[in-house]
C-alpha positions as CSV (number, residue, x, y, z in Angstrom):
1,X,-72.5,-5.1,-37.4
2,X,-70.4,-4.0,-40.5
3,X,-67.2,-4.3,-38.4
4,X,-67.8,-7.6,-37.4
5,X,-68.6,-9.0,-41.1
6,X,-65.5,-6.8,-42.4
7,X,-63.7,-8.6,-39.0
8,X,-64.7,-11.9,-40.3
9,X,-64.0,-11.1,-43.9
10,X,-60.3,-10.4,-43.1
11,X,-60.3,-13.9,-40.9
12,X,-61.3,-15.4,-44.3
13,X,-59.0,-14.3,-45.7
14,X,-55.9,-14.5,-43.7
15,X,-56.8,-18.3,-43.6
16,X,-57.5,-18.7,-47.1
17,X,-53.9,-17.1,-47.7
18,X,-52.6,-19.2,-45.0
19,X,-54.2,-22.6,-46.4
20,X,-52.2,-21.3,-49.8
21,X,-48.8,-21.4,-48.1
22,X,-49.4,-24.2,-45.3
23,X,-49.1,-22.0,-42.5
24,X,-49.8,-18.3,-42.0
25,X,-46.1,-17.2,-41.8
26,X,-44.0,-20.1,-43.9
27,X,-40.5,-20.1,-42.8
28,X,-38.5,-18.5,-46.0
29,X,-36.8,-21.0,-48.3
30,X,-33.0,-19.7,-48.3
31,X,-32.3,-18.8,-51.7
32,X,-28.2,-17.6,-52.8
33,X,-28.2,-15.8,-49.5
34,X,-31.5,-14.1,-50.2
35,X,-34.8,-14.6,-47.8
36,X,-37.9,-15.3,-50.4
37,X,-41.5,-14.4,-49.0
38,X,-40.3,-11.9,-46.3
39,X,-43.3,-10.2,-46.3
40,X,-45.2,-13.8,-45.1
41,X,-42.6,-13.9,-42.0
42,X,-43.7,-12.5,-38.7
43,X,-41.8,-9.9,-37.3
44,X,-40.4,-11.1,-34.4
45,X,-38.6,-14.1,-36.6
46,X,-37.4,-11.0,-39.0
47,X,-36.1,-9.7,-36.0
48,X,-34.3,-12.6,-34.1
49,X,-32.7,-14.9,-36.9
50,X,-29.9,-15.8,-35.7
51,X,-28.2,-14.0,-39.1
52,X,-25.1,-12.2,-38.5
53,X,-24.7,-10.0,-41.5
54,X,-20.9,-7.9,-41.2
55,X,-20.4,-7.4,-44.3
56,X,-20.7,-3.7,-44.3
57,X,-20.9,-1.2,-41.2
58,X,-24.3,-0.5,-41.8
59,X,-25.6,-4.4,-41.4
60,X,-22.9,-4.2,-38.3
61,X,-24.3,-1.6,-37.0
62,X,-27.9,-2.8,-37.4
63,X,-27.0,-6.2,-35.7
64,X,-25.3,-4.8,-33.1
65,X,-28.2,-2.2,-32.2
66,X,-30.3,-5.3,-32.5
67,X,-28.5,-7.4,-30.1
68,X,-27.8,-4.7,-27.6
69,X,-31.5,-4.4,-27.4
70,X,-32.4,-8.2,-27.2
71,X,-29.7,-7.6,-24.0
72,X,-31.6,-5.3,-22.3
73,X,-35.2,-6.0,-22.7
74,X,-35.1,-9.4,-22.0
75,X,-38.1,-8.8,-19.5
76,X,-36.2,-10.6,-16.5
77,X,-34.8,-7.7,-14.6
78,X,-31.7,-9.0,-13.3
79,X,-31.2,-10.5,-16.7
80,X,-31.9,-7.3,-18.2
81,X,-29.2,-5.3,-16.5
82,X,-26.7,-7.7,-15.9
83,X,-26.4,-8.9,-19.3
84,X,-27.4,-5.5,-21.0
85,X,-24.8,-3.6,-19.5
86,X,-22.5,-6.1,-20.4
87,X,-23.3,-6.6,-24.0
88,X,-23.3,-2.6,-24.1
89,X,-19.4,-2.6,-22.5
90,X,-18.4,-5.1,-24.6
91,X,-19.9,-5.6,-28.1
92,X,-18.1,-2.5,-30.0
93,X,-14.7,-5.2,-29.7
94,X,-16.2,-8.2,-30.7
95,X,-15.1,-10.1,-33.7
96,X,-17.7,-12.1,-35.9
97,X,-17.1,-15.5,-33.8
98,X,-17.6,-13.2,-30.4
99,X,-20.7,-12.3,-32.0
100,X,-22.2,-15.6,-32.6
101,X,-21.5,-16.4,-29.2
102,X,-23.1,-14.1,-28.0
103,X,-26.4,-14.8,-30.0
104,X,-26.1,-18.1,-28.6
105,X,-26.2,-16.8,-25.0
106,X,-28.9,-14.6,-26.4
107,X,-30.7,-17.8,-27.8
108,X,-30.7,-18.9,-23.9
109,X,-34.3,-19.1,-22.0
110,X,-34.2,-16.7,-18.5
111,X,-34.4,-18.7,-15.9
112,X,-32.3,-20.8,-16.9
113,X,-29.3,-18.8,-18.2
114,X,-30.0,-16.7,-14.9
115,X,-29.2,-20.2,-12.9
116,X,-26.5,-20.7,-14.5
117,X,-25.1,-17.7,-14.0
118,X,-25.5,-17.0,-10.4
119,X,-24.2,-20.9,-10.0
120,X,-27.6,-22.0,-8.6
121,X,-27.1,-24.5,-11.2
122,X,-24.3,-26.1,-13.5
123,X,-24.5,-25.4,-17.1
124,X,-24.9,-27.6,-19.9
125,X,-20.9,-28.2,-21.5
126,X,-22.0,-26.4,-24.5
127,X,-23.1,-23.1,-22.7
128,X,-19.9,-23.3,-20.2
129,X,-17.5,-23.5,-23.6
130,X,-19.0,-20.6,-24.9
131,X,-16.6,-17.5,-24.3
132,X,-19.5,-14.7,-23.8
133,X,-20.9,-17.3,-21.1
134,X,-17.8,-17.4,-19.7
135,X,-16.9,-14.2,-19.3
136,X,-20.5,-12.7,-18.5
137,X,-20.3,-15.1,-15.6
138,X,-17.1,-14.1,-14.6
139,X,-18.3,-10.4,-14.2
140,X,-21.2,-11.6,-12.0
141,X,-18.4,-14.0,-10.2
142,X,-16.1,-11.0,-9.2
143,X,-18.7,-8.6,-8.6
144,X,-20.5,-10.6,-5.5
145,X,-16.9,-11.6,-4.4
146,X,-16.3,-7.8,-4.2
147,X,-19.8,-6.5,-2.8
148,X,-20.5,-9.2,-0.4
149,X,-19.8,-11.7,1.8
150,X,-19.5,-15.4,0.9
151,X,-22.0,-16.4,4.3
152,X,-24.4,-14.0,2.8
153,X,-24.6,-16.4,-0.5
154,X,-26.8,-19.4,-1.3
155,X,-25.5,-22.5,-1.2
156,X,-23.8,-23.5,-4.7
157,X,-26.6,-25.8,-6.5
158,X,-29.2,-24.6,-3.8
159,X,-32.1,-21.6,-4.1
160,X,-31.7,-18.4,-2.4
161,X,-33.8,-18.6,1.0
162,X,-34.6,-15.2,3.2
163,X,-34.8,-17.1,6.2
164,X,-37.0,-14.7,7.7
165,X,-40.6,-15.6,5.9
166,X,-40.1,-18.8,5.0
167,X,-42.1,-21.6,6.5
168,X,-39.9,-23.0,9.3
169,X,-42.2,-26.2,10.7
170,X,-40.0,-27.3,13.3
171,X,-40.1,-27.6,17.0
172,X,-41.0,-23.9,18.3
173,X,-41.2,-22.7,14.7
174,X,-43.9,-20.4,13.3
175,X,-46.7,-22.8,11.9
176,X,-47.2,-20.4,8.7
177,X,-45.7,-16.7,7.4
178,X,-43.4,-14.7,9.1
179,X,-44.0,-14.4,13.1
């Protein structure tokens, strides 16, 4: 019973603060470069802004660590390795514009990007100009061209189909599953 009144004494409070400020995490008014209110920021926004801070090797070092791991944990598997080893073979040479780019590709939502690469779908001309697109894609391209045969593909614009589960309701087809 005391947990639950302490519970709903922090609630209280949380949304008094939060009534204060607006919201309970205000975005931080941008001040000479500084963030004000940091502590009022969730952490996931601490941790994604799309600032790229190289002005000494340990912010570099920082953001890159940072990005590597938004490469690789991504929580689309293919994504995940893909891009991740990528990003890890890649980052130490990047320039600040490189950088950008590639927070931009990070920016990117999963299925999507993962459409795009794979060239079930076209990209948007804004995500094919970008240069860490382009070259990500690339990788991908040469890689299946080396591995595996073209007939083995999906169609260009079209999903990947097994063939041998899917639903085939034609003459002296299976009515359902795969028999």
């Amino acid at each position: 019973m005391l947990r639950r009144a302490v519970s709903s004494l922090n609630r209280l409070v949380n949304l008094t603060v939060a009534s204060r400020h607006g919201t309970p995490f205000p975005i931080p008014a941008i001040t000479a470069g500084n963030i004000s209110e940091t502590k009022f920021m969730p952490l996931t926004y601490r941790l994604y802004t799309n600032e790229s801070d190289l002005s000494d090797s340990e912010s570099r070092r920082r953001l890159i660590n940072r990005l590597l791991y938004r490469s690789k944990q991504r929580g689309f598997l293919e994504l995940d390795l893909v891009l991740g080893k990528w990003v890890e073979e890649n980052i130490n040479s990047m320039d600040e514009n490189g950088i950008r780019s590639l927070i931009q590709v990070l920016d990117l939502e999963n299925p999507d990007l993962w459409k795009w690469l794979i060239g079930q779908e076209q990209p948007p001309e804004s995500v094919s100009k970008n240069p860490v697109f382009s070259a990500v894609r690339e990788k991908i391209s040469s890689a299946l061209d080396s591995h595996s045969a073209p007939e083995t593909r999906a169609t260009p614009g079209q999903p990947w189909v097994r063939g041998w589960d899917d639903i085939k309701r034609g003459q002296g087809g299976p009515i359902t599953g795969n028999q």
